[in-house]
VOSEMI-745528 format. One record per residue: x, z, y of N, C-alpha, C, CB in turn. Coordinates in steps of 0.05 Angstrom, whole numbers. Glycine has a CB too. Layout:
REM VOSEMI-745528
{n.px->X n.pz->Z n.py->Y ca.px->X ca.pz->Z ca.py->Y c.px->X c.pz->Z c.py->Y cb.px->X cb.pz->Z cb.py->Y} .
...
This chain:
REM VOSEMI-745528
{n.px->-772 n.pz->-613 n.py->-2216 ca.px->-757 ca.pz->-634 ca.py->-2203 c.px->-773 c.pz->-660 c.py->-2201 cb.px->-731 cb.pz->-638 cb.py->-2219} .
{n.px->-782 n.pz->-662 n.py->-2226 ca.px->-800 ca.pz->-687 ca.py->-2231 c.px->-832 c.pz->-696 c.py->-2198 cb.px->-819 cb.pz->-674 cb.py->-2269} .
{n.px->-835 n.pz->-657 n.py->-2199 ca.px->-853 ca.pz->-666 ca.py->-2171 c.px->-849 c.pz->-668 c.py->-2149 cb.px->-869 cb.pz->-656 cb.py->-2165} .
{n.px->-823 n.pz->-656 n.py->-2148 ca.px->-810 ca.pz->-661 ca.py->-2117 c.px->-807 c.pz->-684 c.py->-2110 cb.px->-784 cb.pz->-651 cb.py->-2113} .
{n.px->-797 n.pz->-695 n.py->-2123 ca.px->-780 ca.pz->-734 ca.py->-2131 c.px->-807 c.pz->-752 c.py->-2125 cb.px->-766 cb.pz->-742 cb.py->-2179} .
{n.px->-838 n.pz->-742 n.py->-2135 ca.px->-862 ca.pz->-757 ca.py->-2132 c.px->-861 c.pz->-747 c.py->-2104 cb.px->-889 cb.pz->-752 cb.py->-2151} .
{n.px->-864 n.pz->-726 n.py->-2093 ca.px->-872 ca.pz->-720 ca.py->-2068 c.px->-853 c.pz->-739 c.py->-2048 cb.px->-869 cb.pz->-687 cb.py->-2064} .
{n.px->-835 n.pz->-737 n.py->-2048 ca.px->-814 ca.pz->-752 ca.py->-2030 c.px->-820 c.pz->-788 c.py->-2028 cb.px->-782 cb.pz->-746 cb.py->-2045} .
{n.px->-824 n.pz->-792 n.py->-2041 ca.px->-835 ca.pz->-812 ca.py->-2057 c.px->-861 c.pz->-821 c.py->-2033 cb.px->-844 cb.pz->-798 cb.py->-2091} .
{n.px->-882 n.pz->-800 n.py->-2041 ca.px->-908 ca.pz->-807 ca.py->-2029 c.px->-906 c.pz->-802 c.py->-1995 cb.px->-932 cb.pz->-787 cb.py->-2044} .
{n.px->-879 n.pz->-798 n.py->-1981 ca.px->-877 ca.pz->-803 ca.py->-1958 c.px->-853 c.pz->-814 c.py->-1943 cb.px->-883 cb.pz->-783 cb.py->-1949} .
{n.px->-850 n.pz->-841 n.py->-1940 ca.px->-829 ca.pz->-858 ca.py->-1931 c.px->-815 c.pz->-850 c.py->-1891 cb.px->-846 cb.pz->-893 cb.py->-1936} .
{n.px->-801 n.pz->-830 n.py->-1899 ca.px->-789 ca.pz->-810 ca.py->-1881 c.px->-774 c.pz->-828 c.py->-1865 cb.px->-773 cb.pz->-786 cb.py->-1896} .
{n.px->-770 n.pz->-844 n.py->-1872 ca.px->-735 ca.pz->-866 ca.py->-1848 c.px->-748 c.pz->-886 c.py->-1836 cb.px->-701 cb.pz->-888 cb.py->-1869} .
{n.px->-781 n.pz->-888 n.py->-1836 ca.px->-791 ca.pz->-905 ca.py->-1825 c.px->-792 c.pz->-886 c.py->-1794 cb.px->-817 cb.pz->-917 cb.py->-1841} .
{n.px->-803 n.pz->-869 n.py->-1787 ca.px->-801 ca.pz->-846 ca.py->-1770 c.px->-769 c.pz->-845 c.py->-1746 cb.px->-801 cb.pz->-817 cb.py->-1796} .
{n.px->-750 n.pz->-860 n.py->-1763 ca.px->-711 ca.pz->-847 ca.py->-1754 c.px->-711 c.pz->-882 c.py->-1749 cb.px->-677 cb.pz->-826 cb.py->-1791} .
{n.px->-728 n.pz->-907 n.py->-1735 ca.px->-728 ca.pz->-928 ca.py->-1734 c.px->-733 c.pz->-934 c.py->-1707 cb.px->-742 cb.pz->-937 cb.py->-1750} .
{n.px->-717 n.pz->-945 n.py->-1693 ca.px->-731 ca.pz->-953 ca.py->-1668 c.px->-746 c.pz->-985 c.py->-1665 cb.px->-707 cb.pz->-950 cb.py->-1646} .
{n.px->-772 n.pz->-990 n.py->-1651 ca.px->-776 ca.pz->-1009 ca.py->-1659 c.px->-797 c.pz->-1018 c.py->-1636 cb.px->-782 cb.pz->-1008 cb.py->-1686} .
{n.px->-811 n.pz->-1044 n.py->-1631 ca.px->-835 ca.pz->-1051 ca.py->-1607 c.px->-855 c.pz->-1020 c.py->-1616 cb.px->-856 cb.pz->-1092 cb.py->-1615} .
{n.px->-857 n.pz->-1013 n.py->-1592 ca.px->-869 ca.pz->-993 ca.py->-1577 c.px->-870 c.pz->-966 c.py->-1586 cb.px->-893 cb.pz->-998 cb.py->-1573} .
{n.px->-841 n.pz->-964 n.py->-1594 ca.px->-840 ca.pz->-937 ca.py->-1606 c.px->-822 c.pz->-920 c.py->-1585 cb.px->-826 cb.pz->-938 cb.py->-1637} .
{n.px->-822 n.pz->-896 n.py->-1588 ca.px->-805 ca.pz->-880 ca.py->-1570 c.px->-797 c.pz->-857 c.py->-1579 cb.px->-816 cb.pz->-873 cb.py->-1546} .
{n.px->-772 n.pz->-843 n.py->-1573 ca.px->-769 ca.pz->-817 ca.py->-1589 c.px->-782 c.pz->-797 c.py->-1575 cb.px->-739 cb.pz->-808 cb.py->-1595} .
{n.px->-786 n.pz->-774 n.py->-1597 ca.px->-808 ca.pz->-759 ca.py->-1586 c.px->-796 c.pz->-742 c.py->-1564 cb.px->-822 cb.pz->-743 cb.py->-1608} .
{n.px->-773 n.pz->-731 n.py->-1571 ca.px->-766 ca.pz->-712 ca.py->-1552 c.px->-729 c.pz->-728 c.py->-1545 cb.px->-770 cb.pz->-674 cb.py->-1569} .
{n.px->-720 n.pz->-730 n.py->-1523 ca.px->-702 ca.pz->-735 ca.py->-1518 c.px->-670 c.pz->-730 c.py->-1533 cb.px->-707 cb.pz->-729 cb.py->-1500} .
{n.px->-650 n.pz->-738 n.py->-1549 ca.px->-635 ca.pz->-722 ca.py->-1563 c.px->-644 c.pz->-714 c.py->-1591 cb.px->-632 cb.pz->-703 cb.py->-1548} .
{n.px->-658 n.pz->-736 n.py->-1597 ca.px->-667 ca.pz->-733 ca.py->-1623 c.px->-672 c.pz->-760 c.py->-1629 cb.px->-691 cb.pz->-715 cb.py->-1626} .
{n.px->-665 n.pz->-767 n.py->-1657 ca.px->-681 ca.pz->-795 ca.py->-1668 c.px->-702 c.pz->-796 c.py->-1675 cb.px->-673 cb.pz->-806 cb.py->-1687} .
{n.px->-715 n.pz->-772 n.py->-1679 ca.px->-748 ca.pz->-791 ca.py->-1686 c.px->-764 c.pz->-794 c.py->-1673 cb.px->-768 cb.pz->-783 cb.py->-1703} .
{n.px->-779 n.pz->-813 n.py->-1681 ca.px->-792 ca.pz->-836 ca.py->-1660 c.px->-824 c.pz->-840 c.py->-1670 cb.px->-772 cb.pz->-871 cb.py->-1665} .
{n.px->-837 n.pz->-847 n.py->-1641 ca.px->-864 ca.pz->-841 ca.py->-1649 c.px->-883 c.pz->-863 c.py->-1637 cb.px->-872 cb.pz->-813 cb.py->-1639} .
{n.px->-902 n.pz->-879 n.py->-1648 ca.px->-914 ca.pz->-900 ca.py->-1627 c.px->-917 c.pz->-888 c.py->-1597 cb.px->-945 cb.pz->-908 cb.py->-1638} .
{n.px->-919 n.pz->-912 n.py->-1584 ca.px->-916 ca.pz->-892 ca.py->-1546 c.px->-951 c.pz->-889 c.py->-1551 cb.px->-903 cb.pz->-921 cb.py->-1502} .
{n.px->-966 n.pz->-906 n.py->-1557 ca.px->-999 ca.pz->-912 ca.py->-1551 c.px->-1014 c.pz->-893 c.py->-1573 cb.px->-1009 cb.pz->-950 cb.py->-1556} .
{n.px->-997 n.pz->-876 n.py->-1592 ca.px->-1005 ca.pz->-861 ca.py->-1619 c.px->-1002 c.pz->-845 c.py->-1599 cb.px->-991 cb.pz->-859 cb.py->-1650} .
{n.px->-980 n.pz->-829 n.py->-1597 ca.px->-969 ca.pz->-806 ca.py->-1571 c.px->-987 c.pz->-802 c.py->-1555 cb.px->-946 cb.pz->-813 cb.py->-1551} .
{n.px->-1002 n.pz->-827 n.py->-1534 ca.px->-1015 ca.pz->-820 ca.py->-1510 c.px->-1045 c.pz->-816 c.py->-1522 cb.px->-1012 cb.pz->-844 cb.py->-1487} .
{n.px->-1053 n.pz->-822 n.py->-1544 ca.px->-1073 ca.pz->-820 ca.py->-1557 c.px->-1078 c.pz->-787 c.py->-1560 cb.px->-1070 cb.pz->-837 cb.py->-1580} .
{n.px->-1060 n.pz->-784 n.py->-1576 ca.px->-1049 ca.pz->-757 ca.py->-1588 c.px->-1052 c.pz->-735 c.py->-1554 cb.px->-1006 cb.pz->-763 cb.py->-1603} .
{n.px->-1040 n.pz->-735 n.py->-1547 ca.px->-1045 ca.pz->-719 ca.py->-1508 c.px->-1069 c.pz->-716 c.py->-1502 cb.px->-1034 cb.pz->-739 cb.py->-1480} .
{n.px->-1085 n.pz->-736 n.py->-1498 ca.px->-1112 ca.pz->-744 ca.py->-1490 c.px->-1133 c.pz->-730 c.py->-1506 cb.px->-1117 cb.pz->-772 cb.py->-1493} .
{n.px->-1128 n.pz->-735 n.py->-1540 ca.px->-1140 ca.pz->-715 ca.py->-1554 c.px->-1142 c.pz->-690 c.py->-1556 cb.px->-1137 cb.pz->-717 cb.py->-1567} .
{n.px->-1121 n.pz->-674 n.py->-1551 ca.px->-1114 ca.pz->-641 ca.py->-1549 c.px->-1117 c.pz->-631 c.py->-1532 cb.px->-1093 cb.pz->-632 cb.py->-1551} .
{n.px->-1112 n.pz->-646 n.py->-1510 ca.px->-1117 ca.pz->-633 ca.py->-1478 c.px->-1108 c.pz->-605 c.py->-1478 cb.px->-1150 cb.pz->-632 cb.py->-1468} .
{n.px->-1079 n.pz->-610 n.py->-1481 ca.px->-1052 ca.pz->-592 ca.py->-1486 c.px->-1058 c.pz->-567 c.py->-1492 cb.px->-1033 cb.pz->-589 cb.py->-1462} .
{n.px->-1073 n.pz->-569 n.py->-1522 ca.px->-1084 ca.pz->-548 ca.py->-1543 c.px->-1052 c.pz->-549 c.py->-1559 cb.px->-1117 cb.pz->-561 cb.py->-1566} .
{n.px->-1033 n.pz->-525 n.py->-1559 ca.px->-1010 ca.pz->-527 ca.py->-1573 c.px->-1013 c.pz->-530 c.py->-1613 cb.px->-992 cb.pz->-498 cb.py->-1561} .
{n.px->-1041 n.pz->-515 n.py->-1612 ca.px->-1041 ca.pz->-518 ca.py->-1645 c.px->-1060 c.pz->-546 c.py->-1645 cb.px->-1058 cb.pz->-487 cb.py->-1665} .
{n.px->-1072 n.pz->-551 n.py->-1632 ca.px->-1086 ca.pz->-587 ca.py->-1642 c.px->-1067 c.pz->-603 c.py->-1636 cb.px->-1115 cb.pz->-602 cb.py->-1623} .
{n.px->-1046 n.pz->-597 n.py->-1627 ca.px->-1025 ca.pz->-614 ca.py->-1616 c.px->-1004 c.pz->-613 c.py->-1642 cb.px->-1012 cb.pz->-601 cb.py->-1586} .
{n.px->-1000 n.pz->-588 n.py->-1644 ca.px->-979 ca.pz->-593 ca.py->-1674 c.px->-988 c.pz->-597 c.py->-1699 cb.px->-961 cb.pz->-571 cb.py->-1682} .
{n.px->-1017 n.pz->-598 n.py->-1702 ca.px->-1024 ca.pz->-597 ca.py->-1731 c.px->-1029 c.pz->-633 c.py->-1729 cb.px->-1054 cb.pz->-572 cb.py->-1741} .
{n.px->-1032 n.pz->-645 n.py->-1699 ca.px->-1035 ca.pz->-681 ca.py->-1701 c.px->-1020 c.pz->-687 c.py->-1709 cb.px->-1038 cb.pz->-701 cb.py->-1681} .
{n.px->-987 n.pz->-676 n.py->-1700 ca.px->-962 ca.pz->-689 ca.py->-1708 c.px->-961 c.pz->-691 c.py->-1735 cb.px->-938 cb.pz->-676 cb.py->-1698} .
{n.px->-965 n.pz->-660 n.py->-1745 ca.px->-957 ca.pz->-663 ca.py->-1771 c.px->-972 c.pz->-679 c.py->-1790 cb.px->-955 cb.pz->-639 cb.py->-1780} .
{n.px->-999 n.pz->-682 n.py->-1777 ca.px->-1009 ca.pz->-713 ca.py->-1789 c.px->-1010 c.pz->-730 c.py->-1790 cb.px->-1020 cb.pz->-722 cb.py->-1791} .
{n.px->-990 n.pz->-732 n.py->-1771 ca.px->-975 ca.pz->-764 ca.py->-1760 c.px->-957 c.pz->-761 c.py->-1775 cb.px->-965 cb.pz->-773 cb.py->-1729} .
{n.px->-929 n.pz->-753 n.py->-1785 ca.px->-909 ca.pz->-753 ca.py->-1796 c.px->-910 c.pz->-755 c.py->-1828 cb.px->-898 cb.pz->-734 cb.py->-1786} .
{n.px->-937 n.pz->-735 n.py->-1830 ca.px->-936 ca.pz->-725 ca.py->-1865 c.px->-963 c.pz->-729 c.py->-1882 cb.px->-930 cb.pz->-689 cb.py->-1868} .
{n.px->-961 n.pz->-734 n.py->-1907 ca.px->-999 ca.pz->-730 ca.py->-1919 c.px->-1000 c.pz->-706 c.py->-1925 cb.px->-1012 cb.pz->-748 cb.py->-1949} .
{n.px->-1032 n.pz->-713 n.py->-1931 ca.px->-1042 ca.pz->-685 ca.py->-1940 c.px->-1034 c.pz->-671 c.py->-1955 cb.px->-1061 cb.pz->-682 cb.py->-1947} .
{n.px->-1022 n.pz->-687 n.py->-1977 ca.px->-1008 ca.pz->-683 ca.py->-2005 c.px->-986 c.pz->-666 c.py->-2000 cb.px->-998 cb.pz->-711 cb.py->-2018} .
{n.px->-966 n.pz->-682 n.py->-1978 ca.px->-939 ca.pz->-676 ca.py->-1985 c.px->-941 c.pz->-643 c.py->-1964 cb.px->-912 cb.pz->-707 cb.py->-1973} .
{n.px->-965 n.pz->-638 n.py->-1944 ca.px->-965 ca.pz->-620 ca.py->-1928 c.px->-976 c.pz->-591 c.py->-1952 cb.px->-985 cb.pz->-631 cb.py->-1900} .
{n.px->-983 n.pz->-596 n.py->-1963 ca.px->-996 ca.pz->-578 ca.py->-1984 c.px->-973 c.pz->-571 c.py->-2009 cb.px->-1024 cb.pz->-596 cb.py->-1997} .
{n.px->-952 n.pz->-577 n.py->-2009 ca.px->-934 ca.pz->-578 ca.py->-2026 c.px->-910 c.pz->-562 c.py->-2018 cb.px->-929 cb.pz->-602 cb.py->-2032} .
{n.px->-912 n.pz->-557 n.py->-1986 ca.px->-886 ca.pz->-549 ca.py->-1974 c.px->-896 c.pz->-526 c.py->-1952 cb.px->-869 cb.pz->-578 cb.py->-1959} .
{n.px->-884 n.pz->-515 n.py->-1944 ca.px->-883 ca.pz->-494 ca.py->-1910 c.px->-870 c.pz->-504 c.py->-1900 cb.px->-872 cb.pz->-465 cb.py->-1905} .
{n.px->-875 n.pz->-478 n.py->-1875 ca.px->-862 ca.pz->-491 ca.py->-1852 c.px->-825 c.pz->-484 c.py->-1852 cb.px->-879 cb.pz->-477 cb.py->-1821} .
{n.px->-812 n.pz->-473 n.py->-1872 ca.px->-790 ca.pz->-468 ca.py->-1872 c.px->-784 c.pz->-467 c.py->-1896 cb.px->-784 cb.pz->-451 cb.py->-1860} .
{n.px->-796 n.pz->-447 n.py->-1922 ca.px->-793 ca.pz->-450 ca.py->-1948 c.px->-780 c.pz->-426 c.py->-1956 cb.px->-780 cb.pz->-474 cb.py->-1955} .
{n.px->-775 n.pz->-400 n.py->-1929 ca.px->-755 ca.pz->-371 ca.py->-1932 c.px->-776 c.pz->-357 c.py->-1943 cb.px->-739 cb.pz->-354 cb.py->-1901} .
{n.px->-794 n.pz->-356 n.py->-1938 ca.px->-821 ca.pz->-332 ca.py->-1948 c.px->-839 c.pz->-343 c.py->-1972 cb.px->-847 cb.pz->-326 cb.py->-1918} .
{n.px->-827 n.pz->-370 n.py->-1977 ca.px->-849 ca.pz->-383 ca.py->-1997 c.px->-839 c.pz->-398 c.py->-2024 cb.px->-866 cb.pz->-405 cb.py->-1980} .
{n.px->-849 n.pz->-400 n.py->-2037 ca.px->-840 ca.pz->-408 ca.py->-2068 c.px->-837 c.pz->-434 c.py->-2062 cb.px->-861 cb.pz->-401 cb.py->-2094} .
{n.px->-860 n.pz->-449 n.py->-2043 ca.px->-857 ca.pz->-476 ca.py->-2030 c.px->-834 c.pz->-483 c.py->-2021 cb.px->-873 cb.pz->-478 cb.py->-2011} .
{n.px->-819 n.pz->-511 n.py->-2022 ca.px->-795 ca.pz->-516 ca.py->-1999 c.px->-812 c.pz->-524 c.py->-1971 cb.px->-772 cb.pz->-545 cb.py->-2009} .
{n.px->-790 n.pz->-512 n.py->-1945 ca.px->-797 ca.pz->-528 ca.py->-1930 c.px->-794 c.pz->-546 c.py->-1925 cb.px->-796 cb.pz->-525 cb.py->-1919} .
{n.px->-813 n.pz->-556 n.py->-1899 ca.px->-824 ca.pz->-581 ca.py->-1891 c.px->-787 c.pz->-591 c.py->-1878 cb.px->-856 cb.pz->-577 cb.py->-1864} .
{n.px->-788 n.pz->-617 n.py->-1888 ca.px->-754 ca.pz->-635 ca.py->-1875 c.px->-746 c.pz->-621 c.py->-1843 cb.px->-762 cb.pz->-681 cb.py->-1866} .
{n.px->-720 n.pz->-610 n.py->-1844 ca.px->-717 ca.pz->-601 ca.py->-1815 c.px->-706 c.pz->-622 c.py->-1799 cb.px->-698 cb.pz->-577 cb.py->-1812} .
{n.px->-709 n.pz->-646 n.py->-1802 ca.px->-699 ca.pz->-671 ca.py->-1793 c.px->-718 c.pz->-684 c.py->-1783 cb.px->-688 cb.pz->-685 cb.py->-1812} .
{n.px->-746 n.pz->-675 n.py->-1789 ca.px->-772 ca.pz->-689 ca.py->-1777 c.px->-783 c.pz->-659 c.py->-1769 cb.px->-795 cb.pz->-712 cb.py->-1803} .
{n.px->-782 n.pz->-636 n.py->-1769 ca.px->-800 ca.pz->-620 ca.py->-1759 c.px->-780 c.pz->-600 c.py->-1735 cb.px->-814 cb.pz->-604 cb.py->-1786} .
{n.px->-757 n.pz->-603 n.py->-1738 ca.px->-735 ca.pz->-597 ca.py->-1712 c.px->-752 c.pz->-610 c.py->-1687 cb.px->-701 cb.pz->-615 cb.py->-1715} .
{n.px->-745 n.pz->-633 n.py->-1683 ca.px->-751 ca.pz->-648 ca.py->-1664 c.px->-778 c.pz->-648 c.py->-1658 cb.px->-743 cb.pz->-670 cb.py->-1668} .
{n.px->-798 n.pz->-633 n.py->-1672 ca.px->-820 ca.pz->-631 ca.py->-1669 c.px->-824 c.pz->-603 c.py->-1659 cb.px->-832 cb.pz->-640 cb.py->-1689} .
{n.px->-806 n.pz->-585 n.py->-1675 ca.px->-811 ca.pz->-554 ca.py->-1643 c.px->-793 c.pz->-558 c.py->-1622 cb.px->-801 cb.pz->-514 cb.py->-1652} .
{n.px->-783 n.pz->-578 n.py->-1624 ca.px->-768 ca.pz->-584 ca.py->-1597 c.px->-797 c.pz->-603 c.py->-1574 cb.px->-734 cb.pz->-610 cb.py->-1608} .
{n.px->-801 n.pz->-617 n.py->-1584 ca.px->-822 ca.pz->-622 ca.py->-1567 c.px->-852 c.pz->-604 c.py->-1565 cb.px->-828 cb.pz->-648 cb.py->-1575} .
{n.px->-855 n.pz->-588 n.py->-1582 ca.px->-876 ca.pz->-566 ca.py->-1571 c.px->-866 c.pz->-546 c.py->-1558 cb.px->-893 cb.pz->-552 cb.py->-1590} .
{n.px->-842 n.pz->-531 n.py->-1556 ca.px->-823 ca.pz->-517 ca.py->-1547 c.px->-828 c.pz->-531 c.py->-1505 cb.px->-790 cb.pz->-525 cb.py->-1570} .
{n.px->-812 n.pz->-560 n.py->-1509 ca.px->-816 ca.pz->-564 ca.py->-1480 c.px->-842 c.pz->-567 c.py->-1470 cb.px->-802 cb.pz->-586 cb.py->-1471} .
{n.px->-864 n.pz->-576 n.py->-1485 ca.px->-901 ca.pz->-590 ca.py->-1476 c.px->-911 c.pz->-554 c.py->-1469 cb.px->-928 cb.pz->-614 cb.py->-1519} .
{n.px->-905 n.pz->-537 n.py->-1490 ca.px->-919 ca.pz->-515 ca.py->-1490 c.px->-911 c.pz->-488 c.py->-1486 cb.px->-928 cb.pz->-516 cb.py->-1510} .
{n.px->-882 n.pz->-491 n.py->-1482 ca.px->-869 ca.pz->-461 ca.py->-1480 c.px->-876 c.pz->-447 c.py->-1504 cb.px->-878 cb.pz->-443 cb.py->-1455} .
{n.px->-878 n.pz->-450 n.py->-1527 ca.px->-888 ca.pz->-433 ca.py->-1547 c.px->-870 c.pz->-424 c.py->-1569 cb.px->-908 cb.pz->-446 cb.py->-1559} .
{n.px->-864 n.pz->-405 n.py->-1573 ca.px->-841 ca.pz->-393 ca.py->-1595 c.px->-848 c.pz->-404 c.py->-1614 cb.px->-837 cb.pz->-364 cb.py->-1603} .
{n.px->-815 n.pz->-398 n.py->-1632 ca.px->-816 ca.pz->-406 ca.py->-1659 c.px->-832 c.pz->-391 c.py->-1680 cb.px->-790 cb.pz->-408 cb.py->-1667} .
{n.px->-832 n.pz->-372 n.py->-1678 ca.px->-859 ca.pz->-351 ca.py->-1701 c.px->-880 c.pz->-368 c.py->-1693 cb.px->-870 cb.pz->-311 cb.py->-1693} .
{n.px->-891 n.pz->-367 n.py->-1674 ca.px->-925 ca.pz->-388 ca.py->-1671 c.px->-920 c.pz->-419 c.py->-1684 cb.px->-937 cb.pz->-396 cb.py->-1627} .
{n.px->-901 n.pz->-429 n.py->-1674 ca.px->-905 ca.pz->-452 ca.py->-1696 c.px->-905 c.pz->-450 c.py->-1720 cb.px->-890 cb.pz->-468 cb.py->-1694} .
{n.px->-879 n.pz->-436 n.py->-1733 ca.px->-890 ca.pz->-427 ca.py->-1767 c.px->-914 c.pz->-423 c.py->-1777 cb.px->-883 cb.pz->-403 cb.py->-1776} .
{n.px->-926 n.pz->-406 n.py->-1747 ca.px->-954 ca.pz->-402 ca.py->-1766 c.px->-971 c.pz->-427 c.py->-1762 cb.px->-973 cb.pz->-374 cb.py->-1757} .
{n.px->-971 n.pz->-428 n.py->-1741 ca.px->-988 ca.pz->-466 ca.py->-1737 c.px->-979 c.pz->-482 c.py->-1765 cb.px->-970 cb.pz->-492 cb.py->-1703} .
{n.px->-963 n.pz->-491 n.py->-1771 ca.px->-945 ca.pz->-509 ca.py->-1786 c.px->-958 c.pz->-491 c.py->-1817 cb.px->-903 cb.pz->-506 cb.py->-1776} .
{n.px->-949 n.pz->-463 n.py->-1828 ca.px->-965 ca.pz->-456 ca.py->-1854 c.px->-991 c.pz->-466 c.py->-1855 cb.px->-969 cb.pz->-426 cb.py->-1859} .
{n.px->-1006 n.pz->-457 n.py->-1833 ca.px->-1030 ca.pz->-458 ca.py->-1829 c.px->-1046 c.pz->-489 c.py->-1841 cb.px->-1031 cb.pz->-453 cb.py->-1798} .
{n.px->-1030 n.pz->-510 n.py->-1832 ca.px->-1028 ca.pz->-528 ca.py->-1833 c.px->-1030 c.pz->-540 c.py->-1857 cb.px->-1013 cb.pz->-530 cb.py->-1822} .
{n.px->-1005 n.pz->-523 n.py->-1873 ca.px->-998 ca.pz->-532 ca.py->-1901 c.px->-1025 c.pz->-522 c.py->-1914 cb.px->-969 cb.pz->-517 cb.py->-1915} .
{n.px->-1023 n.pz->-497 n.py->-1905 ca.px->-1054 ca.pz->-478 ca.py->-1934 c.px->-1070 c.pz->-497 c.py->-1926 cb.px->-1074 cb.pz->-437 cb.py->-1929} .
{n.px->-1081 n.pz->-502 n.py->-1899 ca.px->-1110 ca.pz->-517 ca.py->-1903 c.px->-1113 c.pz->-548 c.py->-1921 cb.px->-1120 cb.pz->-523 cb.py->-1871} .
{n.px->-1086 n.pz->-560 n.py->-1918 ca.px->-1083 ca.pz->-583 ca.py->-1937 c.px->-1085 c.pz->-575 c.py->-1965 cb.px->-1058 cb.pz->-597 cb.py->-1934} .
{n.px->-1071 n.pz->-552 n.py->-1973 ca.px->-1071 ca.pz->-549 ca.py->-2000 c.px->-1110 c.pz->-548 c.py->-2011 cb.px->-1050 cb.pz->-518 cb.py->-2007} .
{n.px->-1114 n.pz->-524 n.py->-1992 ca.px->-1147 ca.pz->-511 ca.py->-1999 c.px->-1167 c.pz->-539 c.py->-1997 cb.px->-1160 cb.pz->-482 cb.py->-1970} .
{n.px->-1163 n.pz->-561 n.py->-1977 ca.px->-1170 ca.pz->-587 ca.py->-1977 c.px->-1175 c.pz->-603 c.py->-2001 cb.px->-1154 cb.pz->-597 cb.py->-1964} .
{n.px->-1147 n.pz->-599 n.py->-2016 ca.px->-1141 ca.pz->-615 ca.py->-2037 c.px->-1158 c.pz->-613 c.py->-2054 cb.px->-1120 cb.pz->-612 cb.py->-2046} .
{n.px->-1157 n.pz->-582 n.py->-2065 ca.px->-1173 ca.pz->-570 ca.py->-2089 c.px->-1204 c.pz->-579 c.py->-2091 cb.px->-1172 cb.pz->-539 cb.py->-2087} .
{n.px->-1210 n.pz->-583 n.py->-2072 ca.px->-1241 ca.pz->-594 ca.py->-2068 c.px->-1256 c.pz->-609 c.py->-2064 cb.px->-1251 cb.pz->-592 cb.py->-2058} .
């Protein structure tokens, strides 16, 4: 309990559910919200690569720390998953950018997590 409570901790989640100068939500019908000039950055970089595209977000949203601590759901893993309140709205916007099912993002999104964890250790 004690590390969950640090983990939560080491990522200030309601700054994200804020609207504010030059922010925008990511996907329509959703509150979270993302710089517009981070976003167009983010596009430009991937050059609508669906996994360089979701593994930016999730480095925009989350650290290394807290990505290494969790999955992408938490059903197959001893890990909890990643907040479905910040990562919903996020296969909702790779869903419309990429047409890409929900199994491929899990694995993008694990993928994601292991390489932070294997990161860490080293």
């Amino acid at each position: 309990m004690y590390l969950e409570e640090s983990i939560k901790e080491s990522v200030n989640l309601d700054q994200f559910f804020q609207p504010g100068d030059g922010k925008i939500k990511l996907v329509e019908g959703q509150s979270l919200y993302i710089d517009s000039v981070k976003l167009a950055i983010l596009k430009r970089k991937c050059k609508k690569n669906e996994s360089k595209t979701l593994k930016a977000l999730l480095d925009f949203y989350f650290t290394p720390k807290y990505l290494a601590m969790h999955s992408a759901t938490g059903e197959k893993s001893a890990k909890p998953g990643l907040p479905v309140k910040v990562v919903n709205p996020i296969r909702d916007y790779m869903q419309q950018s990429f047409k890409v099912d929900a199994s491929t993002l899990n694995a993008i999104i694990n993928r994601k997590c292991l390489d932070a964890k294997r990161s860490k250790k080293c």
